[in-house]
N, C-alpha and C positions, 0 to 999 in steps of 0.2 A: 448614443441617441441624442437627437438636438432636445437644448432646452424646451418644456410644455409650452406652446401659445398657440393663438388661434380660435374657435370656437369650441368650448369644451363644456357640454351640458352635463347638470348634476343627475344623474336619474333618479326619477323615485323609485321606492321600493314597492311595488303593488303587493295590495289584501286581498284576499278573496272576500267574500260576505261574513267568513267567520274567522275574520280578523290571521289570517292563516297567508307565510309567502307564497304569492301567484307567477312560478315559473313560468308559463307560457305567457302571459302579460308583462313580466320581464325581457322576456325574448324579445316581445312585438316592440315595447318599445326601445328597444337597441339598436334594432332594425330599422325601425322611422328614424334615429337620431343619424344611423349611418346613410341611410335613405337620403337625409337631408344635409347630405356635405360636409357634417362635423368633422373638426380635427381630433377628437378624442373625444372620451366621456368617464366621468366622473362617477363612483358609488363611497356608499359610507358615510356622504358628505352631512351634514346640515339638512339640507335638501330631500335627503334619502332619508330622512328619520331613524338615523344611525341609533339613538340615544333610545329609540323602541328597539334595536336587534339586538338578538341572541346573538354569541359570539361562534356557533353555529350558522345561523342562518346570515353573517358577514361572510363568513367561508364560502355557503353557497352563493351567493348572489356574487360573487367573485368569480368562482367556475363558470357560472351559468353567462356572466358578461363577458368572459375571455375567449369562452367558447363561440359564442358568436362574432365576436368582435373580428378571432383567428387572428392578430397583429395585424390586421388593417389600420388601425387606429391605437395611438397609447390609453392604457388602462389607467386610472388616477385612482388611487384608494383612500380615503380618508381615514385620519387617527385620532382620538378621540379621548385621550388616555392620559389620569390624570398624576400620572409621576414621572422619573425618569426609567424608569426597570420597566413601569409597564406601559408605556409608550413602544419602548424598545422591543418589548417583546411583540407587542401589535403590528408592529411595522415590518419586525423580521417576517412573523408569520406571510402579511398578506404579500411582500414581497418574495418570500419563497411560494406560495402559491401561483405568484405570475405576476402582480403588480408591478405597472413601469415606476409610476411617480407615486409615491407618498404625500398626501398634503395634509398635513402637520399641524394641527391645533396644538397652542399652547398650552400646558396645566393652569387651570384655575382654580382649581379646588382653596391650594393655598399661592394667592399670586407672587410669579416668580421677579426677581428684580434683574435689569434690563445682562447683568454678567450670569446669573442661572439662567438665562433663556439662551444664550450661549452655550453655557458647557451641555442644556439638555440636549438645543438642536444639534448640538454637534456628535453627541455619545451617536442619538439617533439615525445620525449620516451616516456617521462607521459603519454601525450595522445593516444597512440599508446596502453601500457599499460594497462591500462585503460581499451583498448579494445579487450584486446587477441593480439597480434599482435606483432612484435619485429623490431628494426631497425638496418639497416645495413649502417653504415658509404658509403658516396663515393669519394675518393680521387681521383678526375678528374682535373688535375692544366688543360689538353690542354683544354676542352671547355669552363672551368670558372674561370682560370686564379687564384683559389684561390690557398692558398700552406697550406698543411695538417702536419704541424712538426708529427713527429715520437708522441713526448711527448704528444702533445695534444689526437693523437690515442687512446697511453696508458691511459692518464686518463676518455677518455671514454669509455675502455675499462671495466671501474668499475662502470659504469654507468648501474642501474637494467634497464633492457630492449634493452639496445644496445649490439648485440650478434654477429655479425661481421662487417667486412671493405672490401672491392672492392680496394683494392690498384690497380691504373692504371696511377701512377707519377712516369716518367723514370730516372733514370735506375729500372725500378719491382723489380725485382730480387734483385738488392741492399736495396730497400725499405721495401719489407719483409722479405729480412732476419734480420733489423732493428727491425722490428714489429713482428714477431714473437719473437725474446730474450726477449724482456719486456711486452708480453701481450699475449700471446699463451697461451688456455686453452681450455680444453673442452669444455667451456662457451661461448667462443668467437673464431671463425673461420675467417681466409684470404683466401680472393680467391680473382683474378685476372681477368685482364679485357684485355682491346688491341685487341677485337676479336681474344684472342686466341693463338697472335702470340710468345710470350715467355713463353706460361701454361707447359712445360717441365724444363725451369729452374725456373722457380718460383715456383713449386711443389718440385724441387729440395733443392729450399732453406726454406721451408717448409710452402708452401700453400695446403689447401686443396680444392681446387675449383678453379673454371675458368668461368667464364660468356661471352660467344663470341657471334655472330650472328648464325644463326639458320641455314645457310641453307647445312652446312655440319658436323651438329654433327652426325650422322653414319658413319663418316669418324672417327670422331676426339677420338666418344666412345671408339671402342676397341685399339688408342694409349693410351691414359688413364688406361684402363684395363691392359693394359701391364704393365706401367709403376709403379699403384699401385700394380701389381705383383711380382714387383722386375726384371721383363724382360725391364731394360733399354736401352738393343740396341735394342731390336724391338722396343719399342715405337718411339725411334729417327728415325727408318728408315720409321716407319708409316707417322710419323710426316711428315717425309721429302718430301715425295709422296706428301702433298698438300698443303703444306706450299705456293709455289706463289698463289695458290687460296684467302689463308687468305690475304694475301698481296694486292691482289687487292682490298678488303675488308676496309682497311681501308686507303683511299685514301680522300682527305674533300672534300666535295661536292658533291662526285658521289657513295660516300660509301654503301648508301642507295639503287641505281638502282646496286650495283653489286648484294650487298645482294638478291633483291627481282627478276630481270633477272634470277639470279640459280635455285632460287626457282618455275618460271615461268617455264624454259626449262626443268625442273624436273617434271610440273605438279600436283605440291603444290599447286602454289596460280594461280587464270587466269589472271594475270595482272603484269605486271612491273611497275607500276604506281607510281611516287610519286609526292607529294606536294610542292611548293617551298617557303622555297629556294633552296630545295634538287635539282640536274640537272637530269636528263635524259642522258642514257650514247651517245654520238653522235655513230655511225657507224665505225669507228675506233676502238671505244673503246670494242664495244661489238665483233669485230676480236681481238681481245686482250683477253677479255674473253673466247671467242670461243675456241681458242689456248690452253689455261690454262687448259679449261673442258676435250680436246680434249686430252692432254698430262697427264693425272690421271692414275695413275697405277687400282686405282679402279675405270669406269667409271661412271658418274653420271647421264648419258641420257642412255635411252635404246631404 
């Protein structure tokens, strides 16, 4: 399987009203994201409010994405797990259940130094390995505080089984144009995170992918398609059209109900629901939303 790049949205995981997983709004939105030309899609992630699921309800929402998906698209499962043993065991599972790509949070509980983030991603390849399956680096310093050196990248970049990296430690763009000079290969692909919001100059500085929230990649598609065309002022001007969308997007705490609100008022998913400690956006905030949807050169409600 070639290394993950491309557009590869995180999905969220829909609630019902009583806080409960919403398979058929799962489905739908898997559907929109293949609907809308993605190269793959992502669960488990950040995005998905992994740190709310039962390690049951990872399993299904696993089935339930693969099933739809039928290897159209690679599956990306996110790991969350904050040692070596049970990283390892995380990542066998969801890769014996079907997952293509692993993508790989560091432990932070106790932060690792930059040679244990080595021997861990590496146990974790083996096993991964093993199984069919590959992993993808995730350099996230904001939710886990750890720091990812360039160099440490690079040497797991030679690592059999570790085939890309999720650079999303600011400045991006400075980061991977770092990571790309010393580790760019057919083999091993950067793609970029932030919901999205720098994926023009980090493509710029030579990433191939972008993994944002889900609920406006038919917006985000054809900037991409532009941009991989060599038509860089349309895609800036696409871009531009809903950039405050993404902006609200990744805001801490309410990140989650922007994501999953668009996705409601679009008639994706039947619920805006999340778990906490994610918040609920108060009524202010969703006139603030409202405004954002309201002001889209391409509307999102019909």
């Amino acid at each position: 399987m070639p290394a993950p790049q491309g557009l590869i949205p995180i999905l969220a995981t829909p609630f019902d009203v009583h806080g409960e997983l919403d398979l058929p709004s799962l489905r739908r939105l898997t559907e929109f994201c293949l609907a809308s030309g993605v190269d793959g899609v992502a669960i488990n992630g950040n995005a998905s409010e992994a740190f709310a699921l039962t390690a049951t309800e990872r399993r299904t929402v696993l089935a339930e994405v693969r099933n739809v998906t039928a290897g159209e698209v690679p599956v990306v499962v996110g790991v969350n797990a904050m040692s070596t043993v049970t990283a390892v065991e995380q990542a066998s599972e969801s890769a014996d259940l079907g997952a293509d790509v692993l993508m790989v949070l560091p432990p932070f509980m106790v932060k690792p130094s930059p040679g244990q983030l080595v021997d861990f991603y590496g146990e974790v390849a083996q096993a991964c390995r093993e199984r069919g399956a590959e992993v993808m680096l995730q350099d996230a310093p904001g939710p886990t505080g750890v720091q990812f050196p360039v160099e440490t990248i690079t040497e797991l970049s030679r690592v059999p089984g570790i085939t890309s990296v999720k650079v999303e430690a600011p400045p991006t763009a400075e980061k991977i144009d770092a990571v790309v000079r010393t580790c760019a290969s057919e083999h091993f692909t950067i793609l970029g995170g932030n919901n999205a919001q720098l994926c023009l100059e980090e493509y710029a500085r030579g990433s191939t992918g972008t993994m944002p929230a889900s609920e406006f990649v038919d917006l985000l598609k054809p900037a991409l398609d532009a941009w991989n065309a060599g038509n860089h002022h349309q895609a800036r001007d696409l871009f531009a059209g809903f950039l405050p969308l993404i902006l609200l997007g990744v805001q801490p705490g309410i990140a989650w109900s922007v994501h999953k609100e668009v996705l409601m008022l679009r008639g994706i998913i039947a619920s805006s629901t999340v778990r906490a400690p994610a918040k609920p956006l108060t009524p202010r905030s969703r006139e603030a939303l409202a405004a954002v949807l309201a002001a889209l050169p391409s509307p999102l409600l019909v």
